[in-house]
C-alpha positions as CSV (number, residue, x, y, z in Angstrom):
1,X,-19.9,111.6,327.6
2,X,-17.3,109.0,327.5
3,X,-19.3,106.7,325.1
4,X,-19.9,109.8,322.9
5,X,-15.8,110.6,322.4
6,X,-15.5,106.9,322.1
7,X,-17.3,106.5,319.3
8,X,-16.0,109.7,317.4
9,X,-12.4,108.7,317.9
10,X,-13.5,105.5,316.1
11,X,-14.9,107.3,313.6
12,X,-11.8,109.5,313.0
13,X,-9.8,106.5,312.9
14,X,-11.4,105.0,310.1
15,X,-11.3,108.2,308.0
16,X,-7.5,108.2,308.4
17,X,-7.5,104.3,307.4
18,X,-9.3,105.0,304.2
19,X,-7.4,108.7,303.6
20,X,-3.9,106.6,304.2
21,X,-5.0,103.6,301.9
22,X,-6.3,105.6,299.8
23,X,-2.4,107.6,299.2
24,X,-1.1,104.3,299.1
25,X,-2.9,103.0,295.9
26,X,-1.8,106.6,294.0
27,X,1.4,106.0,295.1
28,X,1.3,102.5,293.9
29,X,0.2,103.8,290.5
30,X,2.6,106.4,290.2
31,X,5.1,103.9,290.8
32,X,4.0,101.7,287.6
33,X,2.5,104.4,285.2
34,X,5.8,107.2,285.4
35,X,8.2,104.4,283.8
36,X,5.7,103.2,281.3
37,X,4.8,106.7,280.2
38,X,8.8,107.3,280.5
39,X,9.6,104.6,278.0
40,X,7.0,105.9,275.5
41,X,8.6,109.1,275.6
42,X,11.9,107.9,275.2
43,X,10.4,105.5,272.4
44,X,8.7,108.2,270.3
45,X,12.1,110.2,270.8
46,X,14.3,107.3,269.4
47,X,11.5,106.8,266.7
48,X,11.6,110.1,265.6
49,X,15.7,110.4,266.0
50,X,15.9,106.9,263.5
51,X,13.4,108.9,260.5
52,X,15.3,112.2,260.6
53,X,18.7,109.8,260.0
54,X,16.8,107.8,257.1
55,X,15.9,111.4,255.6
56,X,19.4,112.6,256.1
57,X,21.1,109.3,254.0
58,X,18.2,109.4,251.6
59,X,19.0,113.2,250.9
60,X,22.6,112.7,250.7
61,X,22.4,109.2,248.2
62,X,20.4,111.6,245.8
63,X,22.2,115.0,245.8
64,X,26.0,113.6,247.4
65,X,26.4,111.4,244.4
66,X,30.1,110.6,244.3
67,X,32.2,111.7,241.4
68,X,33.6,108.5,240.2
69,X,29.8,107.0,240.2
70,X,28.4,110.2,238.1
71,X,31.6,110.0,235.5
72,X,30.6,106.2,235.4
73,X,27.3,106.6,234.7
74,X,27.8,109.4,231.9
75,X,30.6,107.1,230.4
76,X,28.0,104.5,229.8
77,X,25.4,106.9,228.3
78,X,27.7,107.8,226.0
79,X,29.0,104.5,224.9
80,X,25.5,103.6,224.1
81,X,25.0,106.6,222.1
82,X,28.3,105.9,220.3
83,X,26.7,102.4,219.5
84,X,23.8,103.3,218.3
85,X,25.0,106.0,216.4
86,X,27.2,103.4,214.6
87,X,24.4,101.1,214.0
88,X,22.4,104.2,212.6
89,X,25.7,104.6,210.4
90,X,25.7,101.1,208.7
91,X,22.3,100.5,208.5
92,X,21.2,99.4,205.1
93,X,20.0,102.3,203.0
94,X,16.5,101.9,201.8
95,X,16.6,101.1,197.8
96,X,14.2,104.0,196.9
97,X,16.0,106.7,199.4
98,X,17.7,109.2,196.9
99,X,19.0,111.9,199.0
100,X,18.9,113.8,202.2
101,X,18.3,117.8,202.6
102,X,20.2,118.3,205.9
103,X,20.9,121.5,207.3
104,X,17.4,122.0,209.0
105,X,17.7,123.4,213.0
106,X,14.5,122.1,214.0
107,X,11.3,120.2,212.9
108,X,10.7,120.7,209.2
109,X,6.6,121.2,208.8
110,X,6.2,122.3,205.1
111,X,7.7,120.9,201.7
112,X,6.9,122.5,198.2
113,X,7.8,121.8,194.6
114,X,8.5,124.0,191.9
115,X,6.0,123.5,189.2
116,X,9.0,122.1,187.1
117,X,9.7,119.8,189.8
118,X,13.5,121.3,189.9
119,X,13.0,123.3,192.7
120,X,12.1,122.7,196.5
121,X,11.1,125.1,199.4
122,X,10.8,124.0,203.4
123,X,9.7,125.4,206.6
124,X,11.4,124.7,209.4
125,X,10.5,125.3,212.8
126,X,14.0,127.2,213.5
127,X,12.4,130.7,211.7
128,X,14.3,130.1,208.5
129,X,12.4,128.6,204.6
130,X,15.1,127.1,202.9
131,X,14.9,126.9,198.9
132,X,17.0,123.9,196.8
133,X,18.1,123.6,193.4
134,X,17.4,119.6,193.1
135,X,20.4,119.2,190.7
136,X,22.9,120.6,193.8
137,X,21.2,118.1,196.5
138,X,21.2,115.5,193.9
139,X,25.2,116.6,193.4
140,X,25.6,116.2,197.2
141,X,26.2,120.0,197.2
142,X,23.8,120.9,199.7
143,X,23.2,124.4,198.9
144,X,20.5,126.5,199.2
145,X,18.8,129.6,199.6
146,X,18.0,131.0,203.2
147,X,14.9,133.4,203.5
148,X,14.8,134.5,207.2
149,X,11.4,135.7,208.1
150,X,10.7,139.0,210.4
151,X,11.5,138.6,214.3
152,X,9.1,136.3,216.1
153,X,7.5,134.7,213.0
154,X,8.2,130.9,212.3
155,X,7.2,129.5,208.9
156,X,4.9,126.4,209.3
157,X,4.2,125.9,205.5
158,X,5.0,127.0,202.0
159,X,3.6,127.1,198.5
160,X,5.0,128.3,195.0
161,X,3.5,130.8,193.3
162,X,3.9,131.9,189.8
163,X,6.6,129.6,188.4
164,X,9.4,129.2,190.5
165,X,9.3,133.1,191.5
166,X,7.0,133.8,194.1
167,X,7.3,131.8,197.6
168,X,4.0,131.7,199.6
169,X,4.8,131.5,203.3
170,X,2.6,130.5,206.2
171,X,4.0,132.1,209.6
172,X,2.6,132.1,213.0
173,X,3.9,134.3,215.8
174,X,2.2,134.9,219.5
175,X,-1.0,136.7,217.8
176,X,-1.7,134.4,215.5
177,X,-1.2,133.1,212.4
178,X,0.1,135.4,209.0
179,X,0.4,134.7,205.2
180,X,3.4,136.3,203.2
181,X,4.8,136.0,199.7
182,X,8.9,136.6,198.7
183,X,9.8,137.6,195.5
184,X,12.8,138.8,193.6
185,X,13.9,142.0,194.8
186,X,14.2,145.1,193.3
187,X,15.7,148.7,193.7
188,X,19.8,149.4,194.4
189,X,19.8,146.5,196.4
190,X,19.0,144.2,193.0
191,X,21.1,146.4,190.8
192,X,24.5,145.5,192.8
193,X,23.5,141.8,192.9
194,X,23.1,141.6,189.2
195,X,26.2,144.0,188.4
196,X,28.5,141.6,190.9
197,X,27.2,138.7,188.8
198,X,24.6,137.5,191.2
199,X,20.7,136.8,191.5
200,X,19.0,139.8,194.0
201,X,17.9,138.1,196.8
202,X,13.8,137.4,197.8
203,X,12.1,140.1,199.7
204,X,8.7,140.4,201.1
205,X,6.0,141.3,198.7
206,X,2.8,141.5,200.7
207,X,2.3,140.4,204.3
208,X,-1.3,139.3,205.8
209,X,-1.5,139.1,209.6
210,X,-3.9,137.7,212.0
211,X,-5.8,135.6,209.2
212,X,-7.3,133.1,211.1
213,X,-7.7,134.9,214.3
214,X,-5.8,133.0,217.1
215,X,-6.0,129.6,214.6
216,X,-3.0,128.1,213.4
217,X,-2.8,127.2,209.7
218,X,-2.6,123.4,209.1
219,X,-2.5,123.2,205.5
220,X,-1.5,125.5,202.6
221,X,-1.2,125.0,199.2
222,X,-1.6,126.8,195.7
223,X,-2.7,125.6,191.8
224,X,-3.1,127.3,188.8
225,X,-6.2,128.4,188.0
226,X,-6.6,126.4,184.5
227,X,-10.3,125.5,184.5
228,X,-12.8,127.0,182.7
229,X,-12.4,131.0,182.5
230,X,-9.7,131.3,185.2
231,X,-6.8,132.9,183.9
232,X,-3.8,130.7,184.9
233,X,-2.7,132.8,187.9
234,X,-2.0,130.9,191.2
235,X,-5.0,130.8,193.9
236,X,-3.7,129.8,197.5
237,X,-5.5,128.0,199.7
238,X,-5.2,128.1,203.7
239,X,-7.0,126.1,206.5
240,X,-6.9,127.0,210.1
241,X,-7.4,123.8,213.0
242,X,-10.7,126.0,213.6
243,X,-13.5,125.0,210.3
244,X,-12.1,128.0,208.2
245,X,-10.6,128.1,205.0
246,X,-9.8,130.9,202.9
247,X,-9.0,131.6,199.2
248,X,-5.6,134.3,198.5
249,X,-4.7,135.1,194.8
250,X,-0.9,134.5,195.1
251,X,0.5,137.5,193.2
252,X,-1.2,140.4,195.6
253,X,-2.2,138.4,198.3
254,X,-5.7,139.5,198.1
255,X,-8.5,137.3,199.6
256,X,-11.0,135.8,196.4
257,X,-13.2,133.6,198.7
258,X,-14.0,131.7,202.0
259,X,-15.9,129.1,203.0
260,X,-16.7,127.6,206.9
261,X,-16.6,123.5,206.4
262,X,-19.3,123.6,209.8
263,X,-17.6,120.2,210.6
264,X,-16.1,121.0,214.4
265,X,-12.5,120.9,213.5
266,X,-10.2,120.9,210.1
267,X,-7.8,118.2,209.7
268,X,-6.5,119.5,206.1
269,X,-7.8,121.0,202.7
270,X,-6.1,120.7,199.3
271,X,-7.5,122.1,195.8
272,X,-7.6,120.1,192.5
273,X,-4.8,120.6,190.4
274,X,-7.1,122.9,188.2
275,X,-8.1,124.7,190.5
276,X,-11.5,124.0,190.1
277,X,-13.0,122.3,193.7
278,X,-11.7,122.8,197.2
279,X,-12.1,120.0,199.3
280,X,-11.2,119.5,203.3
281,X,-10.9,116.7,205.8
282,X,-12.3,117.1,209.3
283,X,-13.9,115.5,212.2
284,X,-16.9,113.7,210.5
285,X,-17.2,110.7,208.1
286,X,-19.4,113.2,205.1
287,X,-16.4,114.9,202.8
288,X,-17.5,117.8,201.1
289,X,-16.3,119.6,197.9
290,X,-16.7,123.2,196.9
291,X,-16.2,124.3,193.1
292,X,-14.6,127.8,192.4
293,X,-16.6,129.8,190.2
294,X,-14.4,132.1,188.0
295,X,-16.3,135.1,186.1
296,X,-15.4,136.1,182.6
297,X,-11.9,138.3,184.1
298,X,-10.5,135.2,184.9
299,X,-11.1,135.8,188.6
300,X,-12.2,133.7,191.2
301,X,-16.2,135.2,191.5
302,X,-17.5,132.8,194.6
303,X,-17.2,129.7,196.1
304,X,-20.2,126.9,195.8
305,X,-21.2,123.8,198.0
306,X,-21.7,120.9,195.1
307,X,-21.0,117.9,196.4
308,X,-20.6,115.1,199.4
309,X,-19.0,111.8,199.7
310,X,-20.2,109.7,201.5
311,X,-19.8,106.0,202.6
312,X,-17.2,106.1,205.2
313,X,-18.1,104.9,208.5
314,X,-15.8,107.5,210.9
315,X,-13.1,110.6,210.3
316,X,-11.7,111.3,207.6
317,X,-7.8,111.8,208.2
318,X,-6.4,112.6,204.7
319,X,-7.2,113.3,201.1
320,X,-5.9,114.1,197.6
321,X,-7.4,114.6,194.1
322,X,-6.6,112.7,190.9
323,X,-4.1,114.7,188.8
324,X,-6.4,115.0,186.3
325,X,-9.3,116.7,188.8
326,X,-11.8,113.8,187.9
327,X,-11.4,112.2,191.0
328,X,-10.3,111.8,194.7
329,X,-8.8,109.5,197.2
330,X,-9.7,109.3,200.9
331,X,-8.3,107.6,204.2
332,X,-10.6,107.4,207.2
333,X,-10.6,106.2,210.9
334,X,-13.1,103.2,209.3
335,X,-9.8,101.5,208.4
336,X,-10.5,101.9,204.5
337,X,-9.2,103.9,201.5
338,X,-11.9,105.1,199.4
339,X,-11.6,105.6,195.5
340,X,-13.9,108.2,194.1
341,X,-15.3,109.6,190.4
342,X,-16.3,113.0,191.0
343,X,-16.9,113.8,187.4
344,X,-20.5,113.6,187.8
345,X,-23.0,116.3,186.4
346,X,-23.5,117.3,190.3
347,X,-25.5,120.0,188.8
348,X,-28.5,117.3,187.7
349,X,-28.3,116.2,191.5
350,X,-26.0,113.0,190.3
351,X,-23.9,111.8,193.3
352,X,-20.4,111.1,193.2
353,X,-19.2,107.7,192.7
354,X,-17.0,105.1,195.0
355,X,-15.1,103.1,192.6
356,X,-13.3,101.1,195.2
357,X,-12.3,100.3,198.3
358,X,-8.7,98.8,200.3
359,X,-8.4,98.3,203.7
360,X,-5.3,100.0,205.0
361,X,-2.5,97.3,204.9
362,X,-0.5,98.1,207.9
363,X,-1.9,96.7,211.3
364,X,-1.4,96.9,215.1
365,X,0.2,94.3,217.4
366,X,-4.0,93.6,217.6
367,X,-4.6,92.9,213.7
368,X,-6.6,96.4,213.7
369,X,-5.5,99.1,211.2
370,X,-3.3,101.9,211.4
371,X,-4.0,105.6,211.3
372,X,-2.9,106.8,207.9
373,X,-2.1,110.3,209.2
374,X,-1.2,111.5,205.4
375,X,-1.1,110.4,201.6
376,X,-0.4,111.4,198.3
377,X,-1.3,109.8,194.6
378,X,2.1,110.2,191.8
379,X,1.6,112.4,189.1
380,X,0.5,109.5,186.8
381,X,-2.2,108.3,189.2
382,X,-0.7,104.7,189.9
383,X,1.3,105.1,192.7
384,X,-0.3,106.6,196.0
385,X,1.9,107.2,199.1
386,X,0.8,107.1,202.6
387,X,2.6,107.2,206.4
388,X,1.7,106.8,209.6
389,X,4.2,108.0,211.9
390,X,7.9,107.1,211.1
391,X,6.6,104.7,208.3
392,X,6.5,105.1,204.1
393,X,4.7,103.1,202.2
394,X,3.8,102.7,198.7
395,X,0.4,101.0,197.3
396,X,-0.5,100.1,193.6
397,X,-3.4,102.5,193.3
398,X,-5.5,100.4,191.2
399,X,-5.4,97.7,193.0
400,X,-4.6,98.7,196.6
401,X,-1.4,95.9,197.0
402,X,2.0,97.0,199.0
403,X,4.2,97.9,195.9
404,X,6.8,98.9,199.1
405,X,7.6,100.2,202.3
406,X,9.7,101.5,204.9
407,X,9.6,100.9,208.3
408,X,11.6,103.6,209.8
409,X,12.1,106.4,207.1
410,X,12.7,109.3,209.2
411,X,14.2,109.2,213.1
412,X,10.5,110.9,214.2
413,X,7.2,111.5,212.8
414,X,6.8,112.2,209.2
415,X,5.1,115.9,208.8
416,X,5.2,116.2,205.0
417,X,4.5,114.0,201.7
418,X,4.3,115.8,198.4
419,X,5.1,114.2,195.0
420,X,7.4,116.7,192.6
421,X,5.1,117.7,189.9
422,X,7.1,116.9,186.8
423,X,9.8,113.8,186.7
424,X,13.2,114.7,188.2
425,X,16.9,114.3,186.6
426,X,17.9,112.2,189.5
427,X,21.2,109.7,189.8
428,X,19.6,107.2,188.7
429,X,18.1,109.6,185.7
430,X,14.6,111.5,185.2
431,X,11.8,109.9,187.6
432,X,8.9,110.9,189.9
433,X,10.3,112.1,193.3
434,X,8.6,111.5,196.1
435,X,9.4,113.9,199.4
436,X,9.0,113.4,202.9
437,X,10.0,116.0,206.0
438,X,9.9,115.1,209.6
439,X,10.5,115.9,213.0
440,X,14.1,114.7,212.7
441,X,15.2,117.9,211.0
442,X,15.1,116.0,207.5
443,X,14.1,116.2,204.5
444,X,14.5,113.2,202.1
445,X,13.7,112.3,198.4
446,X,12.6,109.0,197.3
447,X,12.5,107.5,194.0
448,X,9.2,105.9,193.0
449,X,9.1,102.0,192.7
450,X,8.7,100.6,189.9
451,X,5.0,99.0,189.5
452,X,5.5,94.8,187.9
């Protein structure tokens, strides 16, 4: 009995050894792990305490900025637009810049000529067309005619009709795009101008709406139809950015033909100047040329498919007709400018010819050559125009040489390049006129060089 308790009070004593070691090692733990987990805390807390300052001065060194800073900075800006604005000022005028047609609120996208060459209509992206007499700009006069257009339409090209008396005007508005024609007015309203000694102001004669769907129209422009049996009257041509194009008679505004280039997207279209073929550059390298068929009326009676150019290796980005109808001028992506015959007897299957071919003169920084995003040939077929961007430049069109250029002719991208029909009574007396529009809210006239 004795030997039995001994052993279970040794027993018991070992279990309270191990249970009070045991207490011990926590304690010892407890001891070392509560300030390390107590510095971590405090750590995190003083991390967290340091970002939310580094917010707090960031926030205040962009919003707080002190006034004499901000009135420092602005002083600056303005000193350098001051400088450049003088620098702008004594710049050398170009030796073929005539004139500029100020005035404009916005972007001007559309010039037009008078068949005479005396008159001078623009679109401007500020809802107004704006019509010059070219002996008032030329007189530093400045005035002009304002046509404002219904609510919500902005005019994004014009064309003359008949004479200098009918105005064709491309609009667009949120629906769409819209065609529209301004004439001289008539009724009371006409009577007073005349008895007060003064010319009745342009209405609206006819309005088309929607014409192109939800398309934008890119390119408008209207010739006599003097070929063949078409009576003289003006047909108007419009192309949408879609592959549309459609045919108007100026005077009514009523649709004579259309045709559906089926090459994925319009650049531009243009008519000869006798109204005979319709031509468009789009997405491919193939150009092709429709002729306008005009019955014994004088009327336009349909629109045929009857020839292709080809020979150009990518897009074609702009392209003219000879003045005399017999031929046509093309610049591509390939970096060439094509000259072509057309006067061919398609109708025997005879293909039109390439009478020659310039590389584009102006290059990159990397020797490869620039887009030419428009061009024009002069009235007398030696002289053809072309930009790309800001720049001007004039090429012998018989030989393709750099008769001149200009680097910077308008403060933004040129929009417009049209040649005045007839020569011009000009300061520096009757010439060719060359005009250019841009997004710089000018317009500009340039006399043409003078080929050795």
């Amino acid at each position: 009995m004795d030997e039995d308790e001994s052993v279970g009070s040794s027993g018991g004593g070992l279990q309270l050894w191990l249970l009070t070691a045991l207490l011990g090692v926590i304690a010892g733990l407890v001891v070392v792990l509560v300030p390390i987990f107590k510095r971590r805390q405090e750590e995190e807390e003083r991390r967290k305490k340091a970002e939310e300052i580094e917010k707090e001065k960031a926030q205040k060194k962009q919003n707080l900025q002190p006034p004499a800073q901000a009135a420092k900075k602005a002083a600056i800006a303005a000193a350098k637009a001051k400088a450049a604005a003088i620098e702008k000022a004594h710049a050398p005028r170009h030796h073929l810049d005539l004139v500029t047609l100020k005035g404009h609120g916005d972007e001007v996208t559309g010039v037009a000529f008078t068949s005479n060459g005396r008159g001078l209509a623009t679109a401007c992206a500020d809802q107004v067309v704006r019509v010059f007499k070219l002996e008032d700009a030329f007189n530093k006069s400045f005035k002009f005619l304002r046509l404002n257009l219904p609510r919500g339409n902005t005019p994004t090209a014009v064309a003359f009709g008949e004479g200098g008396s009918q105005l064709i005007v491309a609009t667009q508005d949120i629906g769409g795009a819209g065609l529209c024609m301004f004439a001289s007015g008539g009724g009371k309203a006409a009577e007073d101008a005349k008895q007060h000694g003064k010319l009745p102001l342009p209405e609206i004669k006819w309005e088309k709406s929607h014409i192109h769907d939800q398309k934008n129209i890119i390119s408008l422009v209207g010739v006599p139809a003097s070929y063949g049996t078409g009576d003289g009257s003006v047909i108007v041509a419009t192309s949408s950015e879609g592959t549309d194009i459609k045919l108007w008679k100026a005077a009514d505004g009523k649709n004579v033909g259309n045709v559906d280039t089926s090459q994925l997207q319009n650049t531009m279209a243009t008519l000869s100047p006798n109204g005979r073929f319709l031509s468009a550059a789009a997405f491919t390298a193939d150009v092709k040329i429709w002729e306008l068929v005009y019955g014994k009326d004088g009327q336009v009676k349909e629109v045929t498919k009857v020839m292709q150019l080809k020979g150009h290796k990518s897009a074609i980005t702009w392209l003219c007709f000879t003045w005399d109808s017999e031929g046509m001028i093309t610049a591509s992506k390939d970096g060439t400018i094509r000259v072509w015959n057309i006067n061919v007897r398609y109708h025997l299957d005879e293909d039109p010819k390439c009478l020659k071919t310039f590389s584009i003169p102006s290059k990159d920084a990397k020797g490869k050559p620039l887009l030419v995003d428009r061009l024009a040939l002069s009235p007398d077929n030696k002289i053809l125009a072309l930009t790309h961007d800001s720049s001007l430049q004039w090429l012998n069109a018989e030989t393709g040489e750099v008769i001149d250029t200009c680097q910077q002719a308008h403060d933004g991208k040129i929009t417009t390049l049209i040649w005045s029909p007839q020569p011009v009574p000009t300061e520096r007396g009757k010439a060719a006129v060359l005009a250019t529009a841009g997004t710089d809210k000018r317009v500009k006239l340039w006399i043409a060089p003078s080929i050795e």
